[in-house]
C-alpha positions as CSV (number, residue, x, y, z in Angstrom):
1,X,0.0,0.0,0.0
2,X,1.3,3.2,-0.8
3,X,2.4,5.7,2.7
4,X,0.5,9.2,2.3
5,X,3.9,10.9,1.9
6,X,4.9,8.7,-1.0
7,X,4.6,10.5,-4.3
8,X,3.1,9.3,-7.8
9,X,5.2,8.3,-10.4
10,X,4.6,8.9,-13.6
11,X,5.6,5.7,-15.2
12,X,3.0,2.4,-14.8
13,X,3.0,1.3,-11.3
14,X,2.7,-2.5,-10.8
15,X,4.9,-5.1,-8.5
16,X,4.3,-8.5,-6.3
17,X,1.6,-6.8,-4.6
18,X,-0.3,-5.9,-8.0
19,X,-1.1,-2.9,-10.1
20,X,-1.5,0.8,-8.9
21,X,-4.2,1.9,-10.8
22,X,-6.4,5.3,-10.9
23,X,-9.9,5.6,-11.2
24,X,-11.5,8.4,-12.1
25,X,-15.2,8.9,-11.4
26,X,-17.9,10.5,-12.9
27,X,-18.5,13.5,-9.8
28,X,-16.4,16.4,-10.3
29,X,-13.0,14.4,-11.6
30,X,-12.6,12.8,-7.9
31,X,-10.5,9.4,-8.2
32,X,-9.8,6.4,-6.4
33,X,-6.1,4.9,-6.0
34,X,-6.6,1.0,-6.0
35,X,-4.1,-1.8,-5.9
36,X,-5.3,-4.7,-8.0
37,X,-4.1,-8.3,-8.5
38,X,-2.3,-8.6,-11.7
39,X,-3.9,-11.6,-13.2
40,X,-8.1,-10.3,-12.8
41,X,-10.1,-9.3,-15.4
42,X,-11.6,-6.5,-16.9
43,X,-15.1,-7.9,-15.4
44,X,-13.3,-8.4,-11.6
45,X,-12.2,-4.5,-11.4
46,X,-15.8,-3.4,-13.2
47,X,-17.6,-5.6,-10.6
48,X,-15.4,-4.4,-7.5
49,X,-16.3,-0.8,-8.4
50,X,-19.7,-1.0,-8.5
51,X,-19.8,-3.0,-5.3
52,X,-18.0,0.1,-3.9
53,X,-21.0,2.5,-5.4
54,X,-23.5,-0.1,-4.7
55,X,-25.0,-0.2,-8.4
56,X,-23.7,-4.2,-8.9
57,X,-27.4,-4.7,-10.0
58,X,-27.1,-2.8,-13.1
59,X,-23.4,-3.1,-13.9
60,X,-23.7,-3.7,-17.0
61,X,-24.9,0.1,-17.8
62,X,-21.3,0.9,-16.7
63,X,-17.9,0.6,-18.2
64,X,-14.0,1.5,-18.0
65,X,-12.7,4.0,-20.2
66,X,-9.1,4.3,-21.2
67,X,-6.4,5.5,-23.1
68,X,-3.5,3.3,-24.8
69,X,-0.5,5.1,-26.8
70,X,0.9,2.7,-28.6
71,X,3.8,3.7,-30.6
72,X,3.9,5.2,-33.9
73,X,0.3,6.0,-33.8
74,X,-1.9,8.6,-31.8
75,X,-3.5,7.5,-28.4
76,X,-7.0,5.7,-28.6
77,X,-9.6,5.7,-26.8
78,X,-11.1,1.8,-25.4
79,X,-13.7,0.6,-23.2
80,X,-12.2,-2.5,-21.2
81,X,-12.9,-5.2,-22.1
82,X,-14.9,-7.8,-19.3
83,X,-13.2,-11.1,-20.7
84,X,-9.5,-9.9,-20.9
85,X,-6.7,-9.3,-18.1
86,X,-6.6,-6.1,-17.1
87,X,-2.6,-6.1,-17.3
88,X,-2.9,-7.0,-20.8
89,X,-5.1,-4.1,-22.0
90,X,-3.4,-1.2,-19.9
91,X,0.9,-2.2,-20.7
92,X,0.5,0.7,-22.9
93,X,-1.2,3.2,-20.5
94,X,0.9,5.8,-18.6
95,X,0.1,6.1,-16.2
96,X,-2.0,3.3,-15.1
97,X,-5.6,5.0,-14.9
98,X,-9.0,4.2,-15.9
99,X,-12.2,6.1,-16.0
100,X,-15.7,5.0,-14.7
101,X,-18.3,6.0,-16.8
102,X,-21.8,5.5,-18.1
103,X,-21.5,2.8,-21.2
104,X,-25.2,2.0,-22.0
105,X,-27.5,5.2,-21.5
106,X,-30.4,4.1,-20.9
107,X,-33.9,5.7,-23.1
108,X,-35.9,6.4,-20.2
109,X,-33.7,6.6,-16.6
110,X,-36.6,6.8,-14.2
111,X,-38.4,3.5,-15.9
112,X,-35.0,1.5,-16.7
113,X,-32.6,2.5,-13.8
114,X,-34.0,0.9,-10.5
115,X,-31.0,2.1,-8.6
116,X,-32.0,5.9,-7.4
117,X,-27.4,5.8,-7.2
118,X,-27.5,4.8,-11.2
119,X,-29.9,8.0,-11.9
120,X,-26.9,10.1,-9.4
121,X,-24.8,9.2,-11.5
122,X,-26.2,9.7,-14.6
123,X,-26.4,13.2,-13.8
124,X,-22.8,13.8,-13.2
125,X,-22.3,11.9,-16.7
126,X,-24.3,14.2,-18.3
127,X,-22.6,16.9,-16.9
128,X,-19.6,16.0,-18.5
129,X,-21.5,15.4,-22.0
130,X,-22.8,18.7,-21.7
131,X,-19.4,20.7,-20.5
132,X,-18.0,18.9,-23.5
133,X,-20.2,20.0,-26.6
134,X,-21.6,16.4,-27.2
135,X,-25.0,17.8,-26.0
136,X,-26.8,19.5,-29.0
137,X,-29.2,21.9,-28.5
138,X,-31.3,24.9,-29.4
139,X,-29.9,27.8,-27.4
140,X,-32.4,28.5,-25.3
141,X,-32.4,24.8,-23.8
142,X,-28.2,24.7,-23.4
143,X,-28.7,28.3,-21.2
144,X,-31.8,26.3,-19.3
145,X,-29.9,23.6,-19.0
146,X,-26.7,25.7,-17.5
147,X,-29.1,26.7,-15.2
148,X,-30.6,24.0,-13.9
149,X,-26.7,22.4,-13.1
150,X,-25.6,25.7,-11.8
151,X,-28.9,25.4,-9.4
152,X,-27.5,21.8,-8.8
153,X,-24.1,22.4,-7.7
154,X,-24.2,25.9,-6.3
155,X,-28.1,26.9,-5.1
156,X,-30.3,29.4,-5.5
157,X,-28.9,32.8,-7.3
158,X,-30.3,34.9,-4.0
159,X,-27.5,32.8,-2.1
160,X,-24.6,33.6,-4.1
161,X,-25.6,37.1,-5.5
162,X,-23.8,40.2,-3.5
163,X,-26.3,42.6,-1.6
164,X,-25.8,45.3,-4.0
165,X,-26.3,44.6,-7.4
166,X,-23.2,44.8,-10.0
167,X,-22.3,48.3,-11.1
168,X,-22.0,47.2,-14.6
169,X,-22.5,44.0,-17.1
170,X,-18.4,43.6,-17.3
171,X,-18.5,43.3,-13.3
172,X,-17.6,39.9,-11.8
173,X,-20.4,37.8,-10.8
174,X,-20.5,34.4,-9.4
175,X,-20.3,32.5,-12.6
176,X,-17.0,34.5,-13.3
177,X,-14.6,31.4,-12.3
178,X,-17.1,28.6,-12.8
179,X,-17.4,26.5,-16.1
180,X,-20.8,26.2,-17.0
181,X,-21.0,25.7,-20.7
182,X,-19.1,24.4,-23.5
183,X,-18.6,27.7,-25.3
184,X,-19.1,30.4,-23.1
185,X,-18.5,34.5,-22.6
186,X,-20.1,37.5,-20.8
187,X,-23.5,37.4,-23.0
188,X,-24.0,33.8,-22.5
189,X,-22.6,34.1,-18.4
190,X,-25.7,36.9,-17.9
191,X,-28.2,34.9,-20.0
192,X,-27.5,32.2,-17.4
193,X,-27.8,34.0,-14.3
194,X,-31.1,35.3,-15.4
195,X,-32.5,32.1,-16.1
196,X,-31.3,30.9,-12.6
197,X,-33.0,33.6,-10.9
198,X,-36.0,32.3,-12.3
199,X,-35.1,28.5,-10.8
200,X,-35.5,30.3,-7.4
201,X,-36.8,27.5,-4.6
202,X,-36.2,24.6,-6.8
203,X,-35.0,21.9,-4.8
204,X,-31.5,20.2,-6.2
205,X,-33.2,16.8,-7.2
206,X,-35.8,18.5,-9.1
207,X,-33.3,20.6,-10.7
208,X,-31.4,17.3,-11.7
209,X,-34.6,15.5,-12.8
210,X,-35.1,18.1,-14.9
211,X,-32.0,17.9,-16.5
212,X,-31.9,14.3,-17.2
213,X,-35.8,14.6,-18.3
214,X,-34.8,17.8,-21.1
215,X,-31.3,15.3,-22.5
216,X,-33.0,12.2,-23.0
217,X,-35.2,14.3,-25.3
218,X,-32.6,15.4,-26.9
219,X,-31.0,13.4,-30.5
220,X,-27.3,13.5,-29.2
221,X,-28.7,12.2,-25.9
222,X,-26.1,9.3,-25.2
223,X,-24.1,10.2,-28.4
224,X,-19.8,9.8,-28.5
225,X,-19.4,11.3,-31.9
226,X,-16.7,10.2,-34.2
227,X,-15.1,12.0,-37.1
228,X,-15.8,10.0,-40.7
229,X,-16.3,10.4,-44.0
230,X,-19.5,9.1,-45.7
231,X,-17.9,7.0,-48.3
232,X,-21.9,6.7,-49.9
233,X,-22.0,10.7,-49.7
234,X,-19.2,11.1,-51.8
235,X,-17.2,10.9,-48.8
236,X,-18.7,14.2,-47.4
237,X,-17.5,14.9,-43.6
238,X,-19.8,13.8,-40.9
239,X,-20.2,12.5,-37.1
240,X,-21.4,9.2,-36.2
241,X,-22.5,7.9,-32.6
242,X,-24.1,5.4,-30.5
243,X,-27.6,5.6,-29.2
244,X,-30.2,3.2,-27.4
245,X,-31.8,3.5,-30.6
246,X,-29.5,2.4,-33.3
247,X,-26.4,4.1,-35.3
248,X,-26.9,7.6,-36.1
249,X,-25.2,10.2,-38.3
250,X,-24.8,13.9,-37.5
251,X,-23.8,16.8,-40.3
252,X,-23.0,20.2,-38.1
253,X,-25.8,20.1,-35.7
254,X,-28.3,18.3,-37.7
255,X,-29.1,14.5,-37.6
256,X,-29.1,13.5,-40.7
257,X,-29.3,9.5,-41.0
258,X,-30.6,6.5,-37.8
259,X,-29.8,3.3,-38.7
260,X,-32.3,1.4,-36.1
261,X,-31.4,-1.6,-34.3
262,X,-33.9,-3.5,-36.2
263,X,-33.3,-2.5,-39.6
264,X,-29.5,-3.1,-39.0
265,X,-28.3,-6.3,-40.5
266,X,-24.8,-6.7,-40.8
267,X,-21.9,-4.4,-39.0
268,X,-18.6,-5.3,-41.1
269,X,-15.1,-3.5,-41.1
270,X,-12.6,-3.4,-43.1
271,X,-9.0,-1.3,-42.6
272,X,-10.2,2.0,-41.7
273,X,-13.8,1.4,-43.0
274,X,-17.3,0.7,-41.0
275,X,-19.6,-0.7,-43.1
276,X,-23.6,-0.4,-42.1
277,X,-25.5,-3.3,-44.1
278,X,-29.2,-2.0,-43.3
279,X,-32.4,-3.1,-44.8
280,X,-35.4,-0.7,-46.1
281,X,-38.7,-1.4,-48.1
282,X,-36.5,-0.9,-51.1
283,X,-34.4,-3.3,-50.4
284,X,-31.2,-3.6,-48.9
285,X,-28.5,-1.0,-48.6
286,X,-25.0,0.0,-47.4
287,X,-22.9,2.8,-45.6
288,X,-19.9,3.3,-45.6
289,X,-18.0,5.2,-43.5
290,X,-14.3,5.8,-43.2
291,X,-12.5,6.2,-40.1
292,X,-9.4,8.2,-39.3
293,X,-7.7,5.3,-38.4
294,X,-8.1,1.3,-38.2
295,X,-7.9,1.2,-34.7
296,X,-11.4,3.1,-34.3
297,X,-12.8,1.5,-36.9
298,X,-12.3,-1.5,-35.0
299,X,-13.3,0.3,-32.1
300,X,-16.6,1.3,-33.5
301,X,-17.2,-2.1,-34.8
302,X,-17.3,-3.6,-31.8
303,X,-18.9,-0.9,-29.5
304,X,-21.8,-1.2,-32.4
305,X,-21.9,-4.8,-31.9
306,X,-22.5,-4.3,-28.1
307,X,-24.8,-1.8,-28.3
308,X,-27.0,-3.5,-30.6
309,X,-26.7,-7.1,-28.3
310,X,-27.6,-5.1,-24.6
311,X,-30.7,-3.2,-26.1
312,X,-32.1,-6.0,-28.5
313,X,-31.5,-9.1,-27.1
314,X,-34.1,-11.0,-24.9
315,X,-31.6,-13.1,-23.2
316,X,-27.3,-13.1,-23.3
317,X,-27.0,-16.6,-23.4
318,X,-28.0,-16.6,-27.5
319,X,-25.3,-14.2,-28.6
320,X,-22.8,-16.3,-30.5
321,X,-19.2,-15.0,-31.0
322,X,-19.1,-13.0,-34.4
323,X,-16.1,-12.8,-36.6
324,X,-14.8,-10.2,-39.0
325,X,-14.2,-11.5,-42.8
326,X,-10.8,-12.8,-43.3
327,X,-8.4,-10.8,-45.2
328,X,-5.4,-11.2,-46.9
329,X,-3.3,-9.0,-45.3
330,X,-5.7,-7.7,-42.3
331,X,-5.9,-9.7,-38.6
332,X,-9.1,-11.8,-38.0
333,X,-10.8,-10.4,-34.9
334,X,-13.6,-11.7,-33.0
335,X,-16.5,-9.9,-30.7
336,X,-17.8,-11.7,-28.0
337,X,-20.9,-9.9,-25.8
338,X,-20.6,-10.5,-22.2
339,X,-22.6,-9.6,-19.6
340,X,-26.5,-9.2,-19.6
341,X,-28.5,-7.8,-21.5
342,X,-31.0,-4.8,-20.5
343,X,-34.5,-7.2,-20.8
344,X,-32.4,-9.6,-18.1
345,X,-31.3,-6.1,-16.1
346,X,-34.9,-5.0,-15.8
347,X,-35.7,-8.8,-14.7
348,X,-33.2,-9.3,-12.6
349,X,-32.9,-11.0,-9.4
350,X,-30.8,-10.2,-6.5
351,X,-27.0,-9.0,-7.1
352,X,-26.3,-11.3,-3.9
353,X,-27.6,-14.9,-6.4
354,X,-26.4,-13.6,-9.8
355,X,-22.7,-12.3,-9.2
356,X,-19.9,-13.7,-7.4
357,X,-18.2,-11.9,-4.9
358,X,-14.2,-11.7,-6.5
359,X,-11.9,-14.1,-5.2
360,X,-9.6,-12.6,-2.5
361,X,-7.7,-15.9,-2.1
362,X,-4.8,-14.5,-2.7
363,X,-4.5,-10.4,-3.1
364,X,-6.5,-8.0,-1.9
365,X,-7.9,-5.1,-3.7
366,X,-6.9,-2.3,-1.5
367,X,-7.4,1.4,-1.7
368,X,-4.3,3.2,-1.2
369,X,-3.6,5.6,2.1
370,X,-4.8,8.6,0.5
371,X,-8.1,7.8,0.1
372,X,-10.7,7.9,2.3
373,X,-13.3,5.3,2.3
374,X,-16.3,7.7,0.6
375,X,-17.4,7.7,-2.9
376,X,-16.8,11.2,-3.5
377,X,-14.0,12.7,-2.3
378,X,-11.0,15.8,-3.6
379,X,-8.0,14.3,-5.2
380,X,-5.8,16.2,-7.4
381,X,-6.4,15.4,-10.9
382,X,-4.2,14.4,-13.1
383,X,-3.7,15.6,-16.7
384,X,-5.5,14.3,-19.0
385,X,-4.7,12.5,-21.9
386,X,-8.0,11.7,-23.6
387,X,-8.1,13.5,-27.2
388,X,-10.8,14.7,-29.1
389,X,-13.0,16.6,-26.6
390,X,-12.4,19.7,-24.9
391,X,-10.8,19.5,-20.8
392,X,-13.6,19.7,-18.5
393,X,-12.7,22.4,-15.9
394,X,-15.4,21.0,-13.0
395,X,-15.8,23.5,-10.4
396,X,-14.1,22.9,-6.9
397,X,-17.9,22.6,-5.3
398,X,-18.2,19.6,-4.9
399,X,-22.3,18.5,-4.6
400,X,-23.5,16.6,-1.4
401,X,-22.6,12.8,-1.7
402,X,-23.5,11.8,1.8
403,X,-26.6,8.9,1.5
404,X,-30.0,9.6,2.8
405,X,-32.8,7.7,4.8
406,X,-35.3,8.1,1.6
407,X,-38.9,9.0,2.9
408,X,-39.9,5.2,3.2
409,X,-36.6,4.5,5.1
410,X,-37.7,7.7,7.6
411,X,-41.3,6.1,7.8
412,X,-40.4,2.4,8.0
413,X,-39.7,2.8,11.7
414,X,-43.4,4.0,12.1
415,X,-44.8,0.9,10.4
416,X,-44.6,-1.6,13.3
417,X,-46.9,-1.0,16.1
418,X,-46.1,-1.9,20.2
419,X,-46.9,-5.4,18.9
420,X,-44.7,-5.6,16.1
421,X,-48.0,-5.5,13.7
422,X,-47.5,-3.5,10.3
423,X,-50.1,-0.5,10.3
424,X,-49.6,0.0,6.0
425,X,-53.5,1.4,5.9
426,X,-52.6,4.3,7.7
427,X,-51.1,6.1,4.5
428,X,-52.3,5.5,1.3
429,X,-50.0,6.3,-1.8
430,X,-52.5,7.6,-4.4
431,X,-50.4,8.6,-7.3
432,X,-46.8,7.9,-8.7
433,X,-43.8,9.4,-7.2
434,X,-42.3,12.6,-8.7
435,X,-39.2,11.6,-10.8
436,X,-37.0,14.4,-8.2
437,X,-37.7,12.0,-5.1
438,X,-35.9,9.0,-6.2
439,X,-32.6,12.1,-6.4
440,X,-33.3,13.9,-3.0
441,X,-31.3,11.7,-1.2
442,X,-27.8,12.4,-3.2
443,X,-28.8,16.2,-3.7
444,X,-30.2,16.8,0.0
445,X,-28.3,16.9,2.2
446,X,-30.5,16.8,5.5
447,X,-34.2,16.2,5.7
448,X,-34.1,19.4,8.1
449,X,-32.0,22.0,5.8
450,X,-33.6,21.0,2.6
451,X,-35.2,24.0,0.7
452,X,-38.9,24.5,-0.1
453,X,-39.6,25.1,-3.0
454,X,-42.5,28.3,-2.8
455,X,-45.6,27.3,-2.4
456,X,-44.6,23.7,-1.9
457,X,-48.2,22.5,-0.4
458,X,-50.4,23.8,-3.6
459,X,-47.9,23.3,-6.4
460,X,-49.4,22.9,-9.6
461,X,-50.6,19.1,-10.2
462,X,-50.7,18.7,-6.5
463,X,-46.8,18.1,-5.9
464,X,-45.6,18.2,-3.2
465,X,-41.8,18.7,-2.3
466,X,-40.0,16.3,-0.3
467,X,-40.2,17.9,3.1
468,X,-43.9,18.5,2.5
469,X,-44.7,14.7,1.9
470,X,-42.5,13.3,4.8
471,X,-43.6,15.8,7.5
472,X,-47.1,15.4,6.1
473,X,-46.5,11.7,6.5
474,X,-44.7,11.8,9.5
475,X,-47.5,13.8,11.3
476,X,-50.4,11.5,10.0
477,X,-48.2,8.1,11.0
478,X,-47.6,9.6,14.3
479,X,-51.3,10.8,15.0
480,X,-52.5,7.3,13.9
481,X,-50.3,5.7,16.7
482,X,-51.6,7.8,19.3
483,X,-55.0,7.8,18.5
484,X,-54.7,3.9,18.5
């Protein structure tokens, strides 16, 4: 284990007592030092991370992002791959560092996610997507959203404005030193504050329900776009990505082509070329698109194959491996899907009967001496040496990642009578739960210091905010008992 006054080298980091690895995590760049064994899989370290954040039910929405520089050619970009050794896919990483990070967004959060900690996270990933550029959006809805994450991560605007208003639009204000959009300047930094103002009251996990309710509308919802040329558009520049929905193409801002899941019949490469075989009314038909180089191609390839398997397949156990066409001077690679798929997610049964705990026979996965045992916590980052997309500059705040009771864990206790009996017909749910309540417990901090939101008993539709419905609850629960 590494002492606290040791220092980082820059070089990889592995010995008798296994690999020094860093992962970063999705909130606000925050990263956990681990010592793995040297022999464990991709699949071991994905697993021992989620056990860590608790989300080992739907693991399979995650993944482990990093960055080999091999020589002679730029660095690339990989998920990790479950079935391999994690030694073998990182000996040309340096350093030895890995990102966690949401693989398989999912169309609809609140319906597919049943872990309130996979929606948490969701947020933070769309944070990043949406400090990078890979959100497009009118606008009106990228200042909205700025908002509603500047509402998030710093509070109300009455909280953070001075007493005496600025003297003139060039004055500092308190977005001067924060990074709140993509591209951003002193128009777009008073456009924001005034639509914060507005967001005055809002609780945090409304906020971020709002948020994740306005990108999942959105067409680049989910997307990791990729430079090609459109071979069948006379090899005209474009963007491609990934989606829950199929394959889609982007020309400036526009989406311009969705190859759906079901219409998709073949995914081929070849060199630096991904080739979409896709069928239509008309017949069948083909895309080509050219990479920049073979290694995404293969990349893509593969990361197609996977996305098409997890959201189309009714159970894992039918995917058979799938081969690319041999070549006379190309390598013959082979995609295997591992894992489940999302139907067997949404089915599933307890983590504690479907995954094995990792075998500890021999090493232990430790956390190194400068981390504390929380899942969010301040760490230095390191440089980083992913291409392509612009540095996210995160600001220092760092949002409230202490767990909750949730309003049925605060309630439970009132459920059992003197005589141990249940008293469930003393509160009677009548409608569905506001998206925002399965987030209060990451974004509030206390049940006591949470913010009302104005006029929290009569809000339009009859919602109530958080504090109104457990107090509410409380009182009724406790009146019941005495009355009885």
């Amino acid at each position: 284990m590494i002492s606290p006054n040791s220092q980082v080298h820059s070089q990889n980091t592995s010995g008798l007592d296994g690999m020094h690895i860093t992962v970063r995590l999705l909130e606000n760049d925050n990263t956990w030092r681990l010592v793995v064994p040297s022999h464990v899989t991709g699949k071991w370290l994905l697993e021992e991370i989620c056990r860590r954040y608790d989300i080992l039910d739907e693991m399979e929405y995650f993944g482990l992002r990093y960055v080999s520089c091999e020589m002679l050619s730029s660095p690339t970009k990989h998920w990790m791959d479950l079935t391999r050794s994690v030694q073998s896919q990182l000996k040309n990483t340096n350093p030895l560092q890995v990102s966690f990070r949401i693989k398989h967004y999912p169309a609809n959060p609140f319906n597919e996610f049943k872990l309130e900690k996979s929606k948490y996270l969701l947020f933070h990933q769309l944070r990043r997507d949406f400090l990078s550029g890979r959100l497009i959006a009118p606008h009106d809805t990228l200042i909205k959203m700025a908002a509603l994450f500047v509402e998030v991560i710093l509070g109300d605007a009455s909280e953070l404005e001075p007493p005496t208003p600025a003297q003139s639009a060039e004055s500092p204000t308190y977005l001067s030193n924060v990074r709140y959009l993509h591209t951003q300047s002193k128009r777009t930094e008073q456009e924001v504050i005034a639509e914060h103002r507005k967001l005055h009251g809002l609780l945090p996990s409304e906020a971020a329900a709002e948020v994740i309710r306005i990108a999942t509308g959105l067409e680049s919802y989910g997307i990791e776009p990729f430079r090609v040329h459109a071979k069948h558009q006379k090899s005209r520049t474009v963007h491609i990505g990934l989606t829950h929905e199929g394959i889609a193409e982007f020309s400036g801002s526009k989406r311009t082509h969705m190859y759906k899941w079901n219409t998709i019949e073949e995914i081929l490469y070849k060199g630096r070329h991904l080739i979409i075989i896709h069928s239509k009314p008309t017949g069948r038909l083909t895309a080509d698109y050219k990479c920049e180089s073979k290694a995404i191609a293969s990349s893509l390839w593969a990361w197609a194959l996977e996305r098409k398997m997890f959201f189309t397949l009714e159970n894992s156990a039918v995917a058979q491996p799938i081969k690319t066409k041999h070549g006379f001077f190309s390598r013959r690679h082979t995609f295997n899907f591992s894992g489940r798929c999302q139907t067997e997610i949404m089915n599933r049964q307890s983590s504690a009967s479907t995954l094995p705990m990792p075998s500890r026979s021999h090493h232990h996965l430790r956390t190194d001496a400068e981390s504390v045992n929380s899942h969010t916590f301040d760490v230095p980052r390191a440089a980083s040496s992913e291409p392509g997309f612009s540095h996210l500059r995160d600001s220092a705040i760092t949002p409230a990642s202490g767990t909750l009771d949730t309003c049925e864990e605060i309630l439970e206790s009132l459920d059992v009578s003197e005589n141990g009996v249940s008293n469930t017909e003393v509160v009677t749910v009548s409608e569905p739960k506001p998206p925002h309540l399965s987030l209060a417990p990451f974004f509030e901090r206390t049940l006591a210091n949470r913010k009302a939101a104005p006029n929290a008993g009569t809000r339009a539709n009859g919602k109530a905010t958080v504090l109104t419905t457990c107090l509410s609850a409380l009182l009724s629960r406790t009146s019941a008992v005495f009355l009885a």
